[in-house]
N, CA and C atoms as an extended XYZ file, in Angstrom:
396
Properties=species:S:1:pos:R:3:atomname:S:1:resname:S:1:resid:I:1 pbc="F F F"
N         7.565      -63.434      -35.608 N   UNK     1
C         8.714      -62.906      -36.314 CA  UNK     1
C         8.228      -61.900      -37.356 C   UNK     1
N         8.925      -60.852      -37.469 N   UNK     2
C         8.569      -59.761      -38.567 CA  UNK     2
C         8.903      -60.080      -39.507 C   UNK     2
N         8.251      -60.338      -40.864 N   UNK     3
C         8.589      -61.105      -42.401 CA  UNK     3
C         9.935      -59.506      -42.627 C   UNK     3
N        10.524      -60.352      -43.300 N   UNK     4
C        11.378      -59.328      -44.168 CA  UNK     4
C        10.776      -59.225      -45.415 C   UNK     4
N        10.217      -57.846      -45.193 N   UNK     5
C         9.800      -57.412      -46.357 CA  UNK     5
C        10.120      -56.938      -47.176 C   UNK     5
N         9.851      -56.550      -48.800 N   UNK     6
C        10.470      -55.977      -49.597 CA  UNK     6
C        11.403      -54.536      -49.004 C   UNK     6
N        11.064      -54.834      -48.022 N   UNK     7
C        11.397      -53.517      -46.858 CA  UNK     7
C        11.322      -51.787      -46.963 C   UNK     7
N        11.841      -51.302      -47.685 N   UNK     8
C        11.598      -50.192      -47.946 CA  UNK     8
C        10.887      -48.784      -48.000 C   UNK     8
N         9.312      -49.763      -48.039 N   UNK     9
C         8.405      -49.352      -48.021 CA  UNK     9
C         7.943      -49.042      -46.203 C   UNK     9
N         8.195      -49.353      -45.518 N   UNK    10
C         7.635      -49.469      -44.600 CA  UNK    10
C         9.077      -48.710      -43.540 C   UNK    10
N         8.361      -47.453      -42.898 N   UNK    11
C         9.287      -46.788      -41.834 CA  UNK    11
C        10.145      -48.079      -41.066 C   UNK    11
N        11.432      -47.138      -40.792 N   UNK    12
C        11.442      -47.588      -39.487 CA  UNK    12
C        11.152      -47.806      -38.095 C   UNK    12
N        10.608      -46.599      -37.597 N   UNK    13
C         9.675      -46.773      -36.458 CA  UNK    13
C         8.740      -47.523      -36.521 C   UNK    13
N         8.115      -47.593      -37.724 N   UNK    14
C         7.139      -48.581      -37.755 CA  UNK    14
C         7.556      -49.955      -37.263 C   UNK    14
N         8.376      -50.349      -37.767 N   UNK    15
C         8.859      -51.880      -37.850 CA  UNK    15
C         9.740      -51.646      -36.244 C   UNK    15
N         9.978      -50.885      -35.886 N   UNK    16
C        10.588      -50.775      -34.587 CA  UNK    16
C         9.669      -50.890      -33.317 C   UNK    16
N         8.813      -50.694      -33.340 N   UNK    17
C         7.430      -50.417      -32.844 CA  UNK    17
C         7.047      -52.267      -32.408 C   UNK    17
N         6.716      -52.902      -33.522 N   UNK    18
C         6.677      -54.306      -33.388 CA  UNK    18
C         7.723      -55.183      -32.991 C   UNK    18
N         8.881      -54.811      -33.324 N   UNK    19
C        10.031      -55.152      -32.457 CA  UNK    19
C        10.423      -55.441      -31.262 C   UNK    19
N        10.098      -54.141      -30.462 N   UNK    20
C         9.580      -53.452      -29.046 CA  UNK    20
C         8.619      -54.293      -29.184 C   UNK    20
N         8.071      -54.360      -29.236 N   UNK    21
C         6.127      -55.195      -28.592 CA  UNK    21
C         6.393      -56.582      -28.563 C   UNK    21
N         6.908      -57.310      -29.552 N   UNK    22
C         7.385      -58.424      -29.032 CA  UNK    22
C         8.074      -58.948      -28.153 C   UNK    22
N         9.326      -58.181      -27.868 N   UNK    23
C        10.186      -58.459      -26.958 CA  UNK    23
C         9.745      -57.760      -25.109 C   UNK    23
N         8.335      -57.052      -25.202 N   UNK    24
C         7.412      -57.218      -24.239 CA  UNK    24
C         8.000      -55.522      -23.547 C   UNK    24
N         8.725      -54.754      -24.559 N   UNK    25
C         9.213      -53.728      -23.924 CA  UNK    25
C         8.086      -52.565      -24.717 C   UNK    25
N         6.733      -52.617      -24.262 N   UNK    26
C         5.697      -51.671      -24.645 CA  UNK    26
C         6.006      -50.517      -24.347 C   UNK    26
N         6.229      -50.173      -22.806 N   UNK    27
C         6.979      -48.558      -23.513 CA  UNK    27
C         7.757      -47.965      -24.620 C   UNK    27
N         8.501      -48.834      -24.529 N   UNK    28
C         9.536      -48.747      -26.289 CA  UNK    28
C         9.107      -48.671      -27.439 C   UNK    28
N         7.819      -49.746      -27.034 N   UNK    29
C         7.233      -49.835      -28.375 CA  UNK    29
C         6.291      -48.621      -28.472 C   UNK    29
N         5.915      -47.841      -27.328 N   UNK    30
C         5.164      -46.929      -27.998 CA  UNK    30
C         5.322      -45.478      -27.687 C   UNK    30
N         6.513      -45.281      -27.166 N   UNK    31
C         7.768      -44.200      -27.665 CA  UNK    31
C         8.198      -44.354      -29.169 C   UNK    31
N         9.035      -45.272      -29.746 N   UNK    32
C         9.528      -45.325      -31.145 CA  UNK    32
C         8.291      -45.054      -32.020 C   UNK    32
N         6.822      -45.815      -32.131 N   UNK    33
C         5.930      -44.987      -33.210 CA  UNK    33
C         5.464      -43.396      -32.743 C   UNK    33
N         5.784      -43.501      -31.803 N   UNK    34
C         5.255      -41.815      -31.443 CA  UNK    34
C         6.083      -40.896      -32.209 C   UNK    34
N         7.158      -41.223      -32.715 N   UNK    35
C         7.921      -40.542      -33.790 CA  UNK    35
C         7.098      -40.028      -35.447 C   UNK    35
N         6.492      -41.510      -35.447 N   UNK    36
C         5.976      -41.273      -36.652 CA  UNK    36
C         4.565      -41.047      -36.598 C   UNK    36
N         4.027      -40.912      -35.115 N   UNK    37
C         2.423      -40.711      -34.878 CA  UNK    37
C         2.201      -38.893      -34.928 C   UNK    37
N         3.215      -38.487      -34.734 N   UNK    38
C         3.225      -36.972      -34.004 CA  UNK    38
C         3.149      -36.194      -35.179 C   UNK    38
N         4.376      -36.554      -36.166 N   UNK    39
C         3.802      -35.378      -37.271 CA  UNK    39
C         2.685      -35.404      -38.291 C   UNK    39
N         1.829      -36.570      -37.943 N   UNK    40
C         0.859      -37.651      -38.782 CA  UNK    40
C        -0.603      -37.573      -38.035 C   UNK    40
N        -0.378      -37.017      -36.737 N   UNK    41
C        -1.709      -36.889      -35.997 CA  UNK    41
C        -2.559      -36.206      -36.314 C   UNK    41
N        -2.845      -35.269      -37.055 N   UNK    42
C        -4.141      -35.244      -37.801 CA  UNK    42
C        -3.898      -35.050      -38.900 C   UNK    42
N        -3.427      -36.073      -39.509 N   UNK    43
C        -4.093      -36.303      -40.832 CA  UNK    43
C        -4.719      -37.836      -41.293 C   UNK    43
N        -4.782      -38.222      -42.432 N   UNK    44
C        -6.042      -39.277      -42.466 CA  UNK    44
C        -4.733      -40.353      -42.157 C   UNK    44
N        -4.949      -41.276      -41.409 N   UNK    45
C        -4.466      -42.329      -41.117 CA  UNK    45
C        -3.905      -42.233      -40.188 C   UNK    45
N        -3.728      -41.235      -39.229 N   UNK    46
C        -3.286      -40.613      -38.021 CA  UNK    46
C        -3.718      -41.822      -36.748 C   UNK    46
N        -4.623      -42.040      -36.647 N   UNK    47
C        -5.352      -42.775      -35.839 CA  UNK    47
C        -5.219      -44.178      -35.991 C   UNK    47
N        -4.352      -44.570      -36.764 N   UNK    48
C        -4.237      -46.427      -37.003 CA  UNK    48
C        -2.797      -46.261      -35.983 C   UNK    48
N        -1.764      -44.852      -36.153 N   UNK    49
C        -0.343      -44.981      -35.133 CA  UNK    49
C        -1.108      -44.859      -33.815 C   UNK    49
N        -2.107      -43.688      -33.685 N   UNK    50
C        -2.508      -43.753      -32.261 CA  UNK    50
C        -2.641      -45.148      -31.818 C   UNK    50
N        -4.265      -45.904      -32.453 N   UNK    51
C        -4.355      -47.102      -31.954 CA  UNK    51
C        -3.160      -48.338      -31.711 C   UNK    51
N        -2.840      -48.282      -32.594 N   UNK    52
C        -1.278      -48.840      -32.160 CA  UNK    52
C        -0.445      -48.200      -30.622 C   UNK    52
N        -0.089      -47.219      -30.523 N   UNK    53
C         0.361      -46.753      -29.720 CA  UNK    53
C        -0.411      -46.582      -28.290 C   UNK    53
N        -1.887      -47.068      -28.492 N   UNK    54
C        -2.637      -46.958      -27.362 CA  UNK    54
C        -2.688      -48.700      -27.074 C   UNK    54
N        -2.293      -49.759      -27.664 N   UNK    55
C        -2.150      -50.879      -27.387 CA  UNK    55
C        -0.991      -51.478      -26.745 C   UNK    55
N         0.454      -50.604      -26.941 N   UNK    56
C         1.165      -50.901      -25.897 CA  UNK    56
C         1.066      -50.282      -24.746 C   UNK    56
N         0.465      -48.935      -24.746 N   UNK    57
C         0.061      -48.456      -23.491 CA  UNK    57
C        -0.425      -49.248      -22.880 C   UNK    57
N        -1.702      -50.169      -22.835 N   UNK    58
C        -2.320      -50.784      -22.397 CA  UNK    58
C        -1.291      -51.871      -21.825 C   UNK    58
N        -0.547      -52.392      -22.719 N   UNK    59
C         0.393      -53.460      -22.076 CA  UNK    59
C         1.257      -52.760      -20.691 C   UNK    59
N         1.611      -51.480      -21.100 N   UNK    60
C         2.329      -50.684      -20.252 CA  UNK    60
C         1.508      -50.846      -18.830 C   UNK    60
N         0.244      -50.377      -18.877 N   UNK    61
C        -0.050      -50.361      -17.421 CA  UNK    61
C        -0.530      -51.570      -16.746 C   UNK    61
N        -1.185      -52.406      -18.042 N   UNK    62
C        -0.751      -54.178      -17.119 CA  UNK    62
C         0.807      -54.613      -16.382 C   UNK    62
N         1.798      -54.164      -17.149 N   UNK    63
C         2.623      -54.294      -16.538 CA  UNK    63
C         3.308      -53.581      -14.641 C   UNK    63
N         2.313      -52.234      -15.132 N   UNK    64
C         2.502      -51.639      -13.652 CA  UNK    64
C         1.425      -51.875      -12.857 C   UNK    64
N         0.602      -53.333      -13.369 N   UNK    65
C        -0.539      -53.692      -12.099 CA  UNK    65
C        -1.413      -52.627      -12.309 C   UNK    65
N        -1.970      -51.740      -13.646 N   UNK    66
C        -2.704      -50.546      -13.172 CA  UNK    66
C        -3.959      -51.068      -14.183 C   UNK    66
N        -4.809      -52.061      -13.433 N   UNK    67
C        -5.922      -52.817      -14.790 CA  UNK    67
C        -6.753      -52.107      -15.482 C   UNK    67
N        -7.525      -50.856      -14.728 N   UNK    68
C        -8.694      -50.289      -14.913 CA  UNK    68
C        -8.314      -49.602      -16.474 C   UNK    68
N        -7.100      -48.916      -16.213 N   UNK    69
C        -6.461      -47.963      -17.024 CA  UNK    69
C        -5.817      -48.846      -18.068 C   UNK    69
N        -5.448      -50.028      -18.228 N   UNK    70
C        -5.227      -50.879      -19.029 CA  UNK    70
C        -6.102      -50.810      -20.322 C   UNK    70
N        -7.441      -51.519      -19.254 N   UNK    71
C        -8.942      -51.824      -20.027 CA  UNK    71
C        -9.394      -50.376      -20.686 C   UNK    71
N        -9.282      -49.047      -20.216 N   UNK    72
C        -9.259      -48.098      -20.771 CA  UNK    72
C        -8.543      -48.112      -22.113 C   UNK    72
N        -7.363      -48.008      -22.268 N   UNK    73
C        -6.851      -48.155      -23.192 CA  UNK    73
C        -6.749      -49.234      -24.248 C   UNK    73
N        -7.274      -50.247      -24.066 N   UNK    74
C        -7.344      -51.423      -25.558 CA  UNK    74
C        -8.599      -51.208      -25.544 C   UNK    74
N        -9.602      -50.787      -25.364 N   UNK    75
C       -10.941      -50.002      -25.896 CA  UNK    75
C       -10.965      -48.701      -26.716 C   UNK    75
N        -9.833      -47.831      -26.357 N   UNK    76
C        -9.293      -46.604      -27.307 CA  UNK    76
C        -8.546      -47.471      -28.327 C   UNK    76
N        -7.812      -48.197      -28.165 N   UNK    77
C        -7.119      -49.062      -29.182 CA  UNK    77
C        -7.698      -49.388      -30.168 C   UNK    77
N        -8.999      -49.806      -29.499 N   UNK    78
C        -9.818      -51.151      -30.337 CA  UNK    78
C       -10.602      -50.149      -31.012 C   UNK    78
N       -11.569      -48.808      -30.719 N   UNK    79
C       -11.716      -47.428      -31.545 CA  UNK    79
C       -11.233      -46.890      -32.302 C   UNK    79
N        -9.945      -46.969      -32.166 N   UNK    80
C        -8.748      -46.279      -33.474 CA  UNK    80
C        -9.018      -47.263      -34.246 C   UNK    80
N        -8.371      -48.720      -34.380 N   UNK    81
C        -7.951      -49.574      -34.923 CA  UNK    81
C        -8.844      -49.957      -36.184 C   UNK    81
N       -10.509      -49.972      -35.945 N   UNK    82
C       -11.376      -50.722      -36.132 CA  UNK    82
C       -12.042      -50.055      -37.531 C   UNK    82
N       -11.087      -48.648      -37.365 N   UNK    83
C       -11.618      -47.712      -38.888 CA  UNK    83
C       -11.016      -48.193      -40.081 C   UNK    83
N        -9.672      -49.019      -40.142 N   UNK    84
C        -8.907      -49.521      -41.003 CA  UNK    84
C        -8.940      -51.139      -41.006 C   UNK    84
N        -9.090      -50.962      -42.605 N   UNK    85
C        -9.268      -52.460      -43.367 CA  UNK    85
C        -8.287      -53.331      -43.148 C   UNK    85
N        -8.409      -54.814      -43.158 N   UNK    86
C        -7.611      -55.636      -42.631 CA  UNK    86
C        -7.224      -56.545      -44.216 C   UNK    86
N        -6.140      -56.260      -44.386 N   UNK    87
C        -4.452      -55.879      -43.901 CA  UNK    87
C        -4.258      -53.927      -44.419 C   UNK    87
N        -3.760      -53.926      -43.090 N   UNK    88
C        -3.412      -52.045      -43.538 CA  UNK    88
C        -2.149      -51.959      -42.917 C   UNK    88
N        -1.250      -51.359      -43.636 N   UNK    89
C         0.191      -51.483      -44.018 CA  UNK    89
C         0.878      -52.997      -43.316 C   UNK    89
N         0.749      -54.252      -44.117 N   UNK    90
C         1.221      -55.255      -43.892 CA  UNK    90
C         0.928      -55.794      -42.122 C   UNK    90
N        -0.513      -55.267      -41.633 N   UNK    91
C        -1.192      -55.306      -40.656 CA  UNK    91
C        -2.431      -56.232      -40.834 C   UNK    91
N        -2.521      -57.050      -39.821 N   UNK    92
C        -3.722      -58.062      -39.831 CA  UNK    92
C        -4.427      -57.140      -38.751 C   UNK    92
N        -5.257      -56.204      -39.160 N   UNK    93
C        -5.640      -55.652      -38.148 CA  UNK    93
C        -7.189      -56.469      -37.618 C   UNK    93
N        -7.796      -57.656      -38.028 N   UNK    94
C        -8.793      -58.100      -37.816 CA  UNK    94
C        -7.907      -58.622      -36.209 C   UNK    94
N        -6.949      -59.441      -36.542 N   UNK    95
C        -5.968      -60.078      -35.925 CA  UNK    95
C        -5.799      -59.236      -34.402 C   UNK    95
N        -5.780      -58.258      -34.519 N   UNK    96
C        -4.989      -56.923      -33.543 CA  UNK    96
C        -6.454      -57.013      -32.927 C   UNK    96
N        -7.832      -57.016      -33.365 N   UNK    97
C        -8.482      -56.594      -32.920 CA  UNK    97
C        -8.716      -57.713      -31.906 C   UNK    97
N        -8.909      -59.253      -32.539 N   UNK    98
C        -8.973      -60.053      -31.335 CA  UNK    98
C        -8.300      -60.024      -30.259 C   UNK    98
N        -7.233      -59.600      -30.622 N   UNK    99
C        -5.829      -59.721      -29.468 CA  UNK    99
C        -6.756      -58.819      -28.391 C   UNK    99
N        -6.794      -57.524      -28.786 N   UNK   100
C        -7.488      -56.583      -27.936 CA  UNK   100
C        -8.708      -57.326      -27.084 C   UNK   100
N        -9.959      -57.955      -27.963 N   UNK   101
C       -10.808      -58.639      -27.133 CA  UNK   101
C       -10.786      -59.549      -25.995 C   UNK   101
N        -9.820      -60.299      -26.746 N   UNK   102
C        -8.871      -61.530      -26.233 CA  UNK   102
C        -8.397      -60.698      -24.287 C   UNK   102
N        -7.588      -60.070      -24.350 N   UNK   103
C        -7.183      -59.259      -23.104 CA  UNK   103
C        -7.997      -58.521      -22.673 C   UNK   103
N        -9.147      -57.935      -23.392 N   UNK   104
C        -9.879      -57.184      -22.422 CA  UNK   104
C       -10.913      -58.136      -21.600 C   UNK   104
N       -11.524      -59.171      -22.295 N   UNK   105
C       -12.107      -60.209      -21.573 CA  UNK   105
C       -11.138      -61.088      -20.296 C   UNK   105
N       -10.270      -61.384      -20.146 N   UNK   106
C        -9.152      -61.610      -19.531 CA  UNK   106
C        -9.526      -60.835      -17.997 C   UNK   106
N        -9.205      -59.082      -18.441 N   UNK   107
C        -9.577      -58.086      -17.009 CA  UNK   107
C       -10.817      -58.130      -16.430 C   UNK   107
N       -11.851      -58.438      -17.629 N   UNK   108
C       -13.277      -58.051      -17.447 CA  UNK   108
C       -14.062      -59.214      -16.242 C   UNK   108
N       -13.368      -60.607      -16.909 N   UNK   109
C       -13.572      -61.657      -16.625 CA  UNK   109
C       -13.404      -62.069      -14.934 C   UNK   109
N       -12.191      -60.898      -14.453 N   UNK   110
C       -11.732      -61.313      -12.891 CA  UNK   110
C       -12.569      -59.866      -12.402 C   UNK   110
N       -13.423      -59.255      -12.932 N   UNK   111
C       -13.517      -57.898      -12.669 CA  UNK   111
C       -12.817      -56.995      -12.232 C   UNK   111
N       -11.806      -57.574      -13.196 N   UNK   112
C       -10.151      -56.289      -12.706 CA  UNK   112
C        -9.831      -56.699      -11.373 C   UNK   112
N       -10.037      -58.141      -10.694 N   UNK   113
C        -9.045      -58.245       -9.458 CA  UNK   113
C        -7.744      -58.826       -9.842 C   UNK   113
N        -7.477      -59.460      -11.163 N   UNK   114
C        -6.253      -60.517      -11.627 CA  UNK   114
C        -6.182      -59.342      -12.567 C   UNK   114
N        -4.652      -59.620      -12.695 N   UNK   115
C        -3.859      -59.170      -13.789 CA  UNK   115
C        -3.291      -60.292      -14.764 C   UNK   115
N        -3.670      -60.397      -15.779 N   UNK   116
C        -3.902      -61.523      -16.729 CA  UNK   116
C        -1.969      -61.655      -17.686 C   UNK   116
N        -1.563      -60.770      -17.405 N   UNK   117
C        -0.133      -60.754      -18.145 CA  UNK   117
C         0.776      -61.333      -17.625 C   UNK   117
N         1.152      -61.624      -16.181 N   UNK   118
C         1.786      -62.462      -15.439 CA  UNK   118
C         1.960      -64.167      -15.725 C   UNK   118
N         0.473      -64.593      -16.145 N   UNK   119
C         0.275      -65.989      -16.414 CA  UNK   119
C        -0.246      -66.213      -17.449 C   UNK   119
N        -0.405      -65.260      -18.443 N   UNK   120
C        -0.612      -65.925      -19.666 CA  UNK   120
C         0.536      -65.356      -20.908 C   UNK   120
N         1.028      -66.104      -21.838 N   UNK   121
C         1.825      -65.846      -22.766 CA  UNK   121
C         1.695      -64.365      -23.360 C   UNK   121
N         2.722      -63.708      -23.235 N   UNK   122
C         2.335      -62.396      -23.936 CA  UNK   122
C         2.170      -62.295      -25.144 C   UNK   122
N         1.174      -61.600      -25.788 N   UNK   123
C         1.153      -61.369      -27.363 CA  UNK   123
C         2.333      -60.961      -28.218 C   UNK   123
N         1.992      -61.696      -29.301 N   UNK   124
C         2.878      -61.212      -30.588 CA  UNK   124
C         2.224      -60.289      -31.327 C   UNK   124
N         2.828      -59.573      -32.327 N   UNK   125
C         2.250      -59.177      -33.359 CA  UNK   125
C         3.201      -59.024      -35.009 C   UNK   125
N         2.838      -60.118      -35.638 N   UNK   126
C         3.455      -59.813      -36.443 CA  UNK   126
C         3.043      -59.388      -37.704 C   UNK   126
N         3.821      -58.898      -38.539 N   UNK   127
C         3.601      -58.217      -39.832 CA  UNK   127
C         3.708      -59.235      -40.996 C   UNK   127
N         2.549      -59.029      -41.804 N   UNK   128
C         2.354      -60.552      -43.092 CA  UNK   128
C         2.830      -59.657      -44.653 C   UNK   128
N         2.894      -60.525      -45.020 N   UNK   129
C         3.296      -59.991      -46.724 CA  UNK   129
C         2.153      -60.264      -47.319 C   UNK   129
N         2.135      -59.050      -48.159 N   UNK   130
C         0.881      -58.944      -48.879 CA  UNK   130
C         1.226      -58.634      -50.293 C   UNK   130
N         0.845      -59.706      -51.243 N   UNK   131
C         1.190      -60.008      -52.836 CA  UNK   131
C         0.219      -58.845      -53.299 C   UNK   131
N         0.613      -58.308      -54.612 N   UNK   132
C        -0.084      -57.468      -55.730 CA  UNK   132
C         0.769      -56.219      -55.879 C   UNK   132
């Protein structure tokens, strides 16, 4: 569940983004941050929306059975992701990163003959509150 946060602070695409990802509709989820990835792509923090946005991709092509290109992408994920400190914008990104390991071992493990999203619980990701 997404904490209700002091809210304000935090886009809406952003919080739309995790919305989408929970409810397992990763294209959605990574159409809606592409809103806020696009005018943000090069500048400094540009690359925490990519990695984000390259993690539902990844869900995206598990979902179309396409593994190789999956595993491609939560390795770009896990590259973006891994430059930013954990919690970065009300992000457990240590958290994000296992998830990523977590599924890429999953593909690695059948040597990409199983598709691991069918039978195992799909990921959450939720957003924590952070005091100060």
């Amino acid at each position: 569940m997404i904490l209700h946060l002091s809210g304000k602070e935090l886009d809406p695409h952003y919080l739309g983004y995790f919305e989408c990802f929970n409810q397992q509709l990763y294209y959605e989820a990574h159409d809606v941050l592409e809103e806020l990835w696009l005018p943000r792509r090069k500048l400094e923090g540009g690359s925490f929306y990519k990695g984000l946005i390259q993690l539902a991709g990844a869900f995206v092509h598990l979902q179309k059975n396409r593994l190789q290109p999956a595993a491609a992408l939560f390795k770009l994920s896990r590259s973006n992701l891994e430059k930013f400190p954990s919690p970065h914008q009300h992000l457990d990104t240590r958290a994000i990163l296992q998830l990523i390991e977590k599924w890429l071992m999953k593909l690695e493990s059948t040597n990409f003959a199983s598709n691991p999203l069918p039978v195992h619980v799909p990921p959450r990701i939720d957003l924590i509150e952070i005091s100060g």
